[in-house]
C-alpha positions in Angstrom: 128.7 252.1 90.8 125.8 251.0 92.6 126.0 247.1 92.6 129.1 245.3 92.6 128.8 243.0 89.5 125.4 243.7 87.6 124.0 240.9 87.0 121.8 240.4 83.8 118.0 238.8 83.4 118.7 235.2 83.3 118.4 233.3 80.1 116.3 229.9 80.5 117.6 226.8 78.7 115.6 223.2 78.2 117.9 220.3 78.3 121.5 220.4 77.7 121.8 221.9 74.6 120.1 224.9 75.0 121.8 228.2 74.2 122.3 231.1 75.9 120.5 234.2 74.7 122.1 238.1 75.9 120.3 240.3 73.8 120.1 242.2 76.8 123.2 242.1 78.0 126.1 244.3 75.5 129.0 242.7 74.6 131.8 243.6 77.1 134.5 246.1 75.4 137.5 246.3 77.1 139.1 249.9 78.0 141.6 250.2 75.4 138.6 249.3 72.3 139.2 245.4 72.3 135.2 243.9 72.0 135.1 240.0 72.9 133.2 238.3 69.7 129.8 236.5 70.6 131.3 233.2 68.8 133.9 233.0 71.7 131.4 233.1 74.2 129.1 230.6 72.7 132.7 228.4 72.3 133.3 228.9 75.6 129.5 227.9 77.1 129.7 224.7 74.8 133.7 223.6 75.6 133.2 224.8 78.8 130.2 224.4 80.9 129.0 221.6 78.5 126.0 219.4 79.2 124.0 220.5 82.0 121.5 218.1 84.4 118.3 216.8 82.7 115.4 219.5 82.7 115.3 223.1 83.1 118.0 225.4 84.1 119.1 229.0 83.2 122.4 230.2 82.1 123.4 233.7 83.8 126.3 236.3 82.9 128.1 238.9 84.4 131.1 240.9 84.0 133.3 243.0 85.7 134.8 246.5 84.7 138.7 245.8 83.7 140.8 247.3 86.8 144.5 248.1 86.7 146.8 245.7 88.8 149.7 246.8 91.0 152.9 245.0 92.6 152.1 243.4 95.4 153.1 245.1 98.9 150.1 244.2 100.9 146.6 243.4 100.9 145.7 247.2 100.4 147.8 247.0 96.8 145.7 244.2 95.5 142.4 244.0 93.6 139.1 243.0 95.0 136.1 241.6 92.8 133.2 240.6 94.4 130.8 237.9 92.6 127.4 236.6 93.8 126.6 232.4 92.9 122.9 232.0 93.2 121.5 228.4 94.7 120.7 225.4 92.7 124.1 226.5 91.0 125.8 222.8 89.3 128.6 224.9 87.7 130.4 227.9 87.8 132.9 229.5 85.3 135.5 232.5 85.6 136.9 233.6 82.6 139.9 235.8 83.2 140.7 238.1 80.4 144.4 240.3 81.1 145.5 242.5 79.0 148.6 245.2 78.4 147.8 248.9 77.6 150.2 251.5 77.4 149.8 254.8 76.1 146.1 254.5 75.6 146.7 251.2 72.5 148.3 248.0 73.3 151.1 247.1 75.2 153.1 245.0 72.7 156.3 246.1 74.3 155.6 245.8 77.9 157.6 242.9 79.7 155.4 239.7 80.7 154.5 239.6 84.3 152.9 236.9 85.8 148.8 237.7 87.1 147.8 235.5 90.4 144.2 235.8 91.2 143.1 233.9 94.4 138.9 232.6 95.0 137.1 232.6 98.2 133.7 231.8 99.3 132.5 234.0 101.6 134.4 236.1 102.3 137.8 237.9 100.8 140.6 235.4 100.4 143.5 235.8 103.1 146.3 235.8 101.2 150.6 236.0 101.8 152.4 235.7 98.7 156.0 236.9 100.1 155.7 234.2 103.0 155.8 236.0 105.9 154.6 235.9 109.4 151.1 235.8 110.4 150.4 237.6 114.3 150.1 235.5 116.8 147.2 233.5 117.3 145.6 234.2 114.2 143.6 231.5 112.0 144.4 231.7 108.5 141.3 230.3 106.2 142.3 228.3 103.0 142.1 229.8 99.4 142.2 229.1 95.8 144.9 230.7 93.5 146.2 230.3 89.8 149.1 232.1 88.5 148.0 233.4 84.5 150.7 233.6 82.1 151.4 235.2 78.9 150.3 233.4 75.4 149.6 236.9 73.1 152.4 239.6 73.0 149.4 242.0 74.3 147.1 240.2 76.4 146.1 236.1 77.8 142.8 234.8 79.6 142.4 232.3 81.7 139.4 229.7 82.9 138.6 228.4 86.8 135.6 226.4 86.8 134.1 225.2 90.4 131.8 222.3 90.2 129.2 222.3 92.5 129.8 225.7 93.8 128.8 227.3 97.6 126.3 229.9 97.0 126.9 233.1 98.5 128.9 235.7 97.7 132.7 235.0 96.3 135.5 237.1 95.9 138.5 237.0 93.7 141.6 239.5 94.4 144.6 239.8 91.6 147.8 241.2 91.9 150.8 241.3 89.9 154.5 239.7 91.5 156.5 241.8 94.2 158.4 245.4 92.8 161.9 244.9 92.3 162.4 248.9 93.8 163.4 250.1 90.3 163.1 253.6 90.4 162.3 255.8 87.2 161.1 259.2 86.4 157.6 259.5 85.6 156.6 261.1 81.9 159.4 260.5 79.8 157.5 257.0 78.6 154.3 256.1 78.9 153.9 253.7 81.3 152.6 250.0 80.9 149.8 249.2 82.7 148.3 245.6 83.4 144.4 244.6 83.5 142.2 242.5 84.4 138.4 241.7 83.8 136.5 238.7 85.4 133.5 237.1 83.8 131.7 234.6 85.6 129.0 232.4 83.4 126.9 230.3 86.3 124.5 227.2 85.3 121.6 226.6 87.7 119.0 224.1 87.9 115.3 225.2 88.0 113.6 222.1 88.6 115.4 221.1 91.8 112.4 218.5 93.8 111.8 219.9 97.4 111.1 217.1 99.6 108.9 217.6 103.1 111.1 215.8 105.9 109.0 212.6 107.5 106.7 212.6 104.3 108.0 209.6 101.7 107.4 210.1 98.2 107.8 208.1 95.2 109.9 209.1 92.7 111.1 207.5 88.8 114.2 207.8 87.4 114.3 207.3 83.4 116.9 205.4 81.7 118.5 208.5 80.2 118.5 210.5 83.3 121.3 209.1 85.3 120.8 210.9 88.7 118.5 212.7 90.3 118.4 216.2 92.8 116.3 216.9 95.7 116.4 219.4 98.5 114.8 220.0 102.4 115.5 222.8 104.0 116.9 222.4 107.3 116.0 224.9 110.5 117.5 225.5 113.3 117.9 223.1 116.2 118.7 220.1 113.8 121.1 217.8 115.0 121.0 215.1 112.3 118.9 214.1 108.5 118.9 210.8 107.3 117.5 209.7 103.9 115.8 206.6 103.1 115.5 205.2 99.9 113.7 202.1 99.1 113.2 200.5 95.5 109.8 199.8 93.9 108.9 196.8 91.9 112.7 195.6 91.6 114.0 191.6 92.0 117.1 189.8 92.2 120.8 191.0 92.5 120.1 194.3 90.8 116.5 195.3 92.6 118.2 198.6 93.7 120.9 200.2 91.5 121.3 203.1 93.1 123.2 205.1 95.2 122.6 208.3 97.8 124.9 211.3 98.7 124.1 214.1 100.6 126.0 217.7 100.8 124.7 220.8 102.3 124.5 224.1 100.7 125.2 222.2 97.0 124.5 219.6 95.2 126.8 216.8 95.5 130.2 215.8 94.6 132.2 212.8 93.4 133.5 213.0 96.9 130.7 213.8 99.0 128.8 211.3 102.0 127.4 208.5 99.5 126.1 204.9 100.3 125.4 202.4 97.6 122.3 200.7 97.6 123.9 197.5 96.0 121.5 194.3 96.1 119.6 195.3 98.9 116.1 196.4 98.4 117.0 200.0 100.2 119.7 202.1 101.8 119.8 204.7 104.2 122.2 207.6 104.5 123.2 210.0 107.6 124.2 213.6 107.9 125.1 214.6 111.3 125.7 218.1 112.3 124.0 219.5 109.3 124.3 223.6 108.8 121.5 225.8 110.1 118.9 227.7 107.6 120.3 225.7 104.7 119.4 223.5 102.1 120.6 220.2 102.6 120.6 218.4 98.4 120.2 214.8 97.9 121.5 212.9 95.1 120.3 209.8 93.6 121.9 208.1 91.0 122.8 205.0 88.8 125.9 203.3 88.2 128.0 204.1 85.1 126.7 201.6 82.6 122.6 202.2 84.0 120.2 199.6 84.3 118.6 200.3 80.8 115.2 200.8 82.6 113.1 203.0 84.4 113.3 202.5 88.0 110.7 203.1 90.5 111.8 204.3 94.3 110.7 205.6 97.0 112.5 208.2 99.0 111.7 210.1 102.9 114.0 212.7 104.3 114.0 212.9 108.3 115.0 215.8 110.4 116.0 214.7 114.1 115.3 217.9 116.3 116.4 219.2 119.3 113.6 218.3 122.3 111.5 221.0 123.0 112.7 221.8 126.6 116.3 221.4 126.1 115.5 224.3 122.5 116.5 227.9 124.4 116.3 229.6 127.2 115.7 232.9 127.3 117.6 234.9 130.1 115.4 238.3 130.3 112.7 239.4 129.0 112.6 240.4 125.4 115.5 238.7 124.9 114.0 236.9 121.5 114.7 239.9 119.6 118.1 239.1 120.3 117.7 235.2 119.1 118.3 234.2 115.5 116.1 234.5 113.3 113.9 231.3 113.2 114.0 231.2 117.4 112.5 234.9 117.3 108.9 233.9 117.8 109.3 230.9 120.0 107.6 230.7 123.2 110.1 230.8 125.8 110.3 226.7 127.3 110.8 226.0 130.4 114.3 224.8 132.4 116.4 222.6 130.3 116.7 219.3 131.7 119.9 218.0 133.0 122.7 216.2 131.4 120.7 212.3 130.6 117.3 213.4 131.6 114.8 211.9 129.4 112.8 214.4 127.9 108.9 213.8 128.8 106.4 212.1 126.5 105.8 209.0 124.8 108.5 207.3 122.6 111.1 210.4 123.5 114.8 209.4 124.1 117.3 211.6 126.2 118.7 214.6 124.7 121.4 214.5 122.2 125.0 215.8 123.1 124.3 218.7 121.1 121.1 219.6 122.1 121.8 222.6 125.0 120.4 226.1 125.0 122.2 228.7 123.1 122.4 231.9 125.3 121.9 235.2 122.3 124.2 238.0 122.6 123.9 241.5 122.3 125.3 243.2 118.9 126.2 246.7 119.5 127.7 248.6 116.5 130.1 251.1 117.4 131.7 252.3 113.8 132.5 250.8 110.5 133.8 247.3 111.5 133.5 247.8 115.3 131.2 245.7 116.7 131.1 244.1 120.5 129.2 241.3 121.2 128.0 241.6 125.0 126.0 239.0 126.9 123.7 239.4 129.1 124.1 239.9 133.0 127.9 241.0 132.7 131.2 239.6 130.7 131.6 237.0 133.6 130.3 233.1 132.4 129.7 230.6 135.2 130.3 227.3 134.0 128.7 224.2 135.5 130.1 220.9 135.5 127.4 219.1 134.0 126.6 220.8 131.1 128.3 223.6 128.8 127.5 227.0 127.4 126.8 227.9 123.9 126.6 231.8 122.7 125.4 232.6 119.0 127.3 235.7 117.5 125.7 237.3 114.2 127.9 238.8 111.2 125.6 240.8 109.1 126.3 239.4 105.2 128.8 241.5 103.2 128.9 244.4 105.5 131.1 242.5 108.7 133.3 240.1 106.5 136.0 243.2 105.7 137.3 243.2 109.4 138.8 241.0 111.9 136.8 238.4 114.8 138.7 238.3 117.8 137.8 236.6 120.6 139.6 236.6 124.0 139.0 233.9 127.0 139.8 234.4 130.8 139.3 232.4 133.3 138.7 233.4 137.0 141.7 231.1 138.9 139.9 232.0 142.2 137.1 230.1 141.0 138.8 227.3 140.4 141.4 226.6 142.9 140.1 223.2 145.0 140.7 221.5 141.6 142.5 221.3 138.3 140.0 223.0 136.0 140.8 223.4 132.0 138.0 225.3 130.0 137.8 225.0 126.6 136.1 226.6 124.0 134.9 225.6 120.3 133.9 228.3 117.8 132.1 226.9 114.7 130.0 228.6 112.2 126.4 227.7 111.2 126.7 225.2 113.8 127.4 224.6 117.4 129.4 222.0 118.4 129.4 221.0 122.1 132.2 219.2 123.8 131.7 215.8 125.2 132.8 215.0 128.9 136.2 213.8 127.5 136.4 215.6 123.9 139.4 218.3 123.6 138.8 218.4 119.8 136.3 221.1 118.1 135.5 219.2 114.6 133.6 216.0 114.2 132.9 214.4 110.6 132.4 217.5 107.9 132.3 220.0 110.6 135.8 221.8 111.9 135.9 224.9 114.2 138.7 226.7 116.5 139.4 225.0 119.8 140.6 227.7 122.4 141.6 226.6 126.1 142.5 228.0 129.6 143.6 226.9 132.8 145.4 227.8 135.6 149.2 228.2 134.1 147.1 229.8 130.9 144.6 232.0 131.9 143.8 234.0 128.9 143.2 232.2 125.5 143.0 234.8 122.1 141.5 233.8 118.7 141.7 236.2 115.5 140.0 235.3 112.3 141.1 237.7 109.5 138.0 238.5 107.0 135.4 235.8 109.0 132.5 234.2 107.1 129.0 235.8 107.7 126.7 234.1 109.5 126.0 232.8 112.9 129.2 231.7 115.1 128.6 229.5 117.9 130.9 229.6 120.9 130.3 226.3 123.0 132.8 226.5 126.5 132.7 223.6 128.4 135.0 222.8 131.6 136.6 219.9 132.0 139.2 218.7 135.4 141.9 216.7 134.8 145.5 216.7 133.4 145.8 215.8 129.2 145.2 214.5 127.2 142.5 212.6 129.8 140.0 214.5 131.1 136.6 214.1 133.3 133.6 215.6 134.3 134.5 218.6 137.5 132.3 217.3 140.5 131.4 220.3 142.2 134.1 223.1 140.6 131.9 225.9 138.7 134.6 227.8 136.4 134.1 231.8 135.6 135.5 232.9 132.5 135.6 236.2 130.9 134.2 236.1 127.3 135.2 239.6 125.3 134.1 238.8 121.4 134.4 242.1 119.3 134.8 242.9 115.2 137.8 245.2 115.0 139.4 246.7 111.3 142.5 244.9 111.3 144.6 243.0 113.6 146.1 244.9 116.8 145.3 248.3 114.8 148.2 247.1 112.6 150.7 247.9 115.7 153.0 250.5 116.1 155.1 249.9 112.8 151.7 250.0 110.5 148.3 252.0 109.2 145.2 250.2 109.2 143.4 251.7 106.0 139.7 251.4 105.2 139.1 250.5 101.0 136.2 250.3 99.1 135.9 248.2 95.7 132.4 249.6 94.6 129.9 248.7 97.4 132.0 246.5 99.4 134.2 248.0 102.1 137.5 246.5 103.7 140.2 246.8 106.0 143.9 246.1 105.7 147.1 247.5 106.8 150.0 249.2 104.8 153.4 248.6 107.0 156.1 251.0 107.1 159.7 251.0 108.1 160.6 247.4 106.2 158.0 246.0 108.6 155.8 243.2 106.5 152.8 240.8 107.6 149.4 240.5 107.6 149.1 242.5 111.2 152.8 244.5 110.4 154.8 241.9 112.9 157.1 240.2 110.6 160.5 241.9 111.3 162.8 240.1 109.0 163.6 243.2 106.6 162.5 245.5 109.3 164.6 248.3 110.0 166.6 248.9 112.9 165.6 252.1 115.3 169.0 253.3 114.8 169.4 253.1 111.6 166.0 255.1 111.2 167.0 257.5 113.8 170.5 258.2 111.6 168.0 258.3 108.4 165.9 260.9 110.0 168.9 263.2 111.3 170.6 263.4 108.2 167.5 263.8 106.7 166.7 266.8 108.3 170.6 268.2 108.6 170.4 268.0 104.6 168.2 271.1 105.3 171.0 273.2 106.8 172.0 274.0 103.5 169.2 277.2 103.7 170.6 278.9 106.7 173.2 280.5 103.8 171.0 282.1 102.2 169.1 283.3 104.7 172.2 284.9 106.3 172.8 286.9 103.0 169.1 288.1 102.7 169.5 289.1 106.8 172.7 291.4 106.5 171.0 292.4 102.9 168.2 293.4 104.8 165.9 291.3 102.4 163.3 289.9 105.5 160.7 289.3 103.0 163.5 286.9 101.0 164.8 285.7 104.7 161.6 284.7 106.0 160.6 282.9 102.7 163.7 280.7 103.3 163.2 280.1 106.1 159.4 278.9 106.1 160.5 276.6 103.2 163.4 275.1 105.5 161.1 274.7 108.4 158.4 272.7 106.5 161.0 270.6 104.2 162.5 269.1 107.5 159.2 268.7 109.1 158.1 266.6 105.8 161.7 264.5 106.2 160.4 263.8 109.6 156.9 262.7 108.3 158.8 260.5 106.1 160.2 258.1 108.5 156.5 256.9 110.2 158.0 254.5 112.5 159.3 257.6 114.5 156.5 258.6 117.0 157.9 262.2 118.1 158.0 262.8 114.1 154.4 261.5 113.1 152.9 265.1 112.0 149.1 265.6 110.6 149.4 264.6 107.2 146.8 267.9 105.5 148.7 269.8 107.6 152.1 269.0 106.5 151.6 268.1 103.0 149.8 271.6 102.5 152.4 273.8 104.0 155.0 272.3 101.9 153.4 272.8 99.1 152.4 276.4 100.2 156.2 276.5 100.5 157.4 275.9 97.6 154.6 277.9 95.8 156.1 280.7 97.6 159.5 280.6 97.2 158.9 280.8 93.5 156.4 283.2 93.6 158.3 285.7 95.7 161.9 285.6 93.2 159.1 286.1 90.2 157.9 289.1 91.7 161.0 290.4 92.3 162.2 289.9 88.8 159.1 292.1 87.6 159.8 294.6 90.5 161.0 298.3 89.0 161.8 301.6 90.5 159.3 304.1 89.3 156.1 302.1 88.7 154.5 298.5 89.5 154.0 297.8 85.9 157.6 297.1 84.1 159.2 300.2 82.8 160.0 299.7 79.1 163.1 302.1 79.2 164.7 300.8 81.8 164.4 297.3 80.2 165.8 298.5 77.2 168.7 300.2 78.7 169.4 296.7 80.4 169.0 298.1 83.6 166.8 295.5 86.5 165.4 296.2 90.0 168.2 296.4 92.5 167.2 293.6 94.5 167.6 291.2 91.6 170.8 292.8 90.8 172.3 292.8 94.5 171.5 288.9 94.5 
């Protein structure tokens, strides 16, 4: 497959009860002949999705191809569905349809087993179903799950609907619950199989008002339009947008009726940054810290019961900016094709001022906390989720007392988010030794987020990121982030004297750390008791390790059902002494002067132990090539049965059988001598 979920020509709708049309799009047929009927998609738009905003939006569809699920072991057992949610998206809808097949018709006699399917935005969901240890100083993101069960003998479906949705890419992965290590031969019953197809139905708006930041405009809202959406876009460099909205025309108690929210990347929630206008004739609203190269969306809106009349207001969206001086720095030349993308054709400015210099011109104010230069770093792309992040002028990273240092970091969407971000501090304690120096470090995404002269937090209002920190007891400082959002990352490291949870500004100590920020597969190459493997759903490419030896965990370091080295090592000997039992035969074929016989046994003992070795991975003097192995057993046993065969057909006088001495009963001598 080329794309991962094909997505159809949308279908435009006016108002909210508009239908969707899919002439071009078939009606999905499930793999065992089972076609879901147009009426229960039409059902399941109207029950579902039901009325959408006021004006034009479009209804859009796609499916997925039904996949079979598998007991859960690890992340490499599971199944991974990737999903794209365009903007302007108010709701979003999976339908999950499960069904049983066995024997190519339907399962009606397989045994119910529960289906849990987990969402993520952004990036594949992180999941641990048996509980088990993460690796050390790994972050583990939050996810969405739902556990499906049975209501049909044959098959079940279930609905998750996300209002207000991130857009982006999103990913679902199913599995079935944990094997019970039931072991049965394979052909003497068909086996039951599970499946699973997603459907996601998204409604978007169309008409979605994009306002120009510092320009007011006036605006109506009718009295059977409750709420209303708007939109700026907001570059980089923006510490802060306010909106102002100011009534038109209105009197009394009720001159304003209306109420602001703000959210970026979606349109607004029940539980988003709102202010009610109440009585007053406006209201003004804040977002600090807004994401970078994203829409910001603007709600405004009634009360429940509505005024009954058309109101009249005026809304202006403002962007507070970064000064000029204090924007970027370059530190070589060329270095802007390094820079992100909106900062790649900005004139280099001079020096950044110093921590509470005013910036220069009329009606200016001193910098914002978050307004320091962010230092790009060189991506260098080694292999399939191996990327180092370098900066410029060596690893080393001289810190100042007055002011920190911010690095930007780009994953590359889709293609980095199926590996690990590690990122590993160290600080330089000869640097540092007049005075108690702690660095710490604050990695956020979209955003940067400086530290204040006494801050030892990383997340202010909506914004959260990873707070790392070193000193001179703990010089180094690790961070992994399992499947990490795409994007920009910031890394902000600021040094701070002093003993917690009170710090200060250093006075004259200038702290060197040692930044190393790299994209690796999996975590610690899965460590000596696992396999980091490289999977593919369609397009979309991932890592994930497969443990061995009763080792479990997201990086293979949870050793509660591990087994011991002993008990391996006693595995593997009887293992490979259960092989003995050919150096019979092989005597009897030597003193019988068979060598052709003798050999064959013993090139099909040789390999059988080497493969009993193979078998026990955890084993490092035993860990043979794979091909190698797996081929010359199998050559093996091929020829131990081709070699008796031939010897059956062997005969005295000719190489073709002799028909009289078959019907005298008489065979070839070797046969008969074994």
């Amino acid at each position: 497959p080329s794309s991962p979920c094909p997505w159809p020509g949308p279908h435009p709708g006016l108002g909210p009860r508009s239908t969707p049309c899919h002439k071009s799009q078939p009606r999905p047929r499930l793999k065992s002949g089972f076609q879901l009927p147009p009426a229960l998609l039409l059902l399941l738009l109207f029950s579902v999705l039901g009325p959408g905003a006021g004006g034009l939006f479009l209804t859009d569809y796609s499916t997925c191809s039904p996949r079979k699920l598998s007991p859960f072991r690890s992340f490499a057992s599971t199944e991974l569905f990737h999903f794209h949610v365009p903007e302007d998206t108010f709701l979003a809808v999976w339908n999950l349809i499960i069904f049983k097949e066995q024997g190519g018709t339907f399962g009606d006699h397989c045994p119910d087993q529960s289906v849990t399917v987990y969402f993520r935005s952004g990036a594949p969901p992180v999941i641990n179903p048996l509980h088990t240890h993460f690796p050390g100083d790994t972050a583990v993101p939050g996810v969405f799950s739902l556990t499906l069960s049975w209501t049909l003998p044959n098959r079940t479906s279930g609905i998750f609907n996300v209002s207000s949705p991130l857009p982006g890419d999103w990913f679902l992965a199913a599995h079935l619950p944990q094997a019970h290590g039931h072991i049965s031969v394979k052909g003497l019953q068909d086996e039951c199989q599970y499946l699973l197809q997603p459907q996601l139905i998204v409604r978007r708006l169309l008409d979605v008002a994009v306002l120009v930041p510092g320009r007011p405009s006036e605006q109506t809202l009718s009295p059977h339009n409750r709420s209303a959406l708007y939109k700026v876009f907001v570059p980089s460099f923006t510490y802060r947008v306010s909106a102002q909205l100011a009534c038109v025309g209105g009197r009394g108690v009720s001159a304003c009726p209306l109420s602001l929210r703000l959210r970026p990347k979606a349109p607004p929630l029940h539980n988003s940054s709102s202010v009610s206008c109440g009585g007053a004739s406006g209201c003004q609203l804040e977002l600090a810290l807004p994401p970078w190269g994203h829409w910001v969306y603007v709600r405004v809106e009634t009360s429940s019961r509505g005024p009954g009349r058309t109101i009249r207001f005026q809304l202006c969206v403002r962007l507070q900016e970064c000064p000029q001086p204090g924007l970027l720095r370059a530190l070589v030349p060329g270095a802007a094709m390094n820079m992100p993308q909106s900062l790649g054709n900005q004139p280099l400015p001079p020096e950044p001022p110093s921590l509470g210099t005013p910036a220069e011109g009329p009606g200016t104010t001193s910098p914002p906390e978050h307004c320091w230069p962010v230092r790009p770093t060189l991506r260098n792309e080694l292999d399939t989720f191996s990327v180092h992040f370098y900066i410029f002028f060596g690893p080393s990273v001289a810190l100042p007392p007055e002011r920190p240092a911010v690095f930007a970091m780009r994953l590359l969407p889709v293609l980095d988010s199926g590996g690990v971000l590690s990122l590993e501090l160290q600080l330089n304690a000869s640097s540092v030794r007049q005075e108690n120096v702690t660095v710490f470090g604050c990695l956020t995404h979209e955003v940067p987020l400086s530290l204040g002269d006494a801050a030892v937090t990383c997340s202010k209002e909506s914004l959260a990121g990873f707070l790392l920190s070193v000193s001179a007891t703990t010089r180094v400082a690790r961070l992994r982030i399992p499947f990490p959002q795409t994007g920009t990352w910031f890394l902000a490291l600021r040094s701070l004297c002093g003993v917690g949870p009170r710090f200060v500004r250093c006075r004259n100590a200038t702290a060197e750390v040692r930044m190393r920020t790299f994209l690796s597969p999996c975590v610690d190459d899965c460590g000596p008791y696992g396999q980091c493997k490289l999977l593919r759903t369609h397009n979309y490419l991932y890592a994930a390790c497969e443990c061995k030896a009763g080792w479990r965990g997201w990086g293979c370091t949870d050793s509660a059902d591990a087994l011991t080295y002993g008990f391996q090592l006693l595995s593997t000997l009887l293992l490979c002494l259960s092989n003995l039992m050919f150096l019979p035969p092989v005597v009897l074929a030597i003193r019988s002067r068979y060598v052709l016989e003798a050999a064959v046994y013993t090139f099909t003992m040789f390999f059988s132990t080497v493969c009993g070795c193979v078998c026990i991975l955890s084993l490092g003097a035993c860990e043979w090539w794979w091909v190698t192995v797996c081929i010359s057993t199998t050559f093996s046993k091929g020829l131990g049965m081709y070699v008796p065969s031939l010897c059956l057909l062997q005969t005295e006088t000719a190489v073709l059988p002799n028909l009289s001495c078959i019907e005298k009963g008489r065979f070839c001598k070797a046969h008969w001598r074994k």
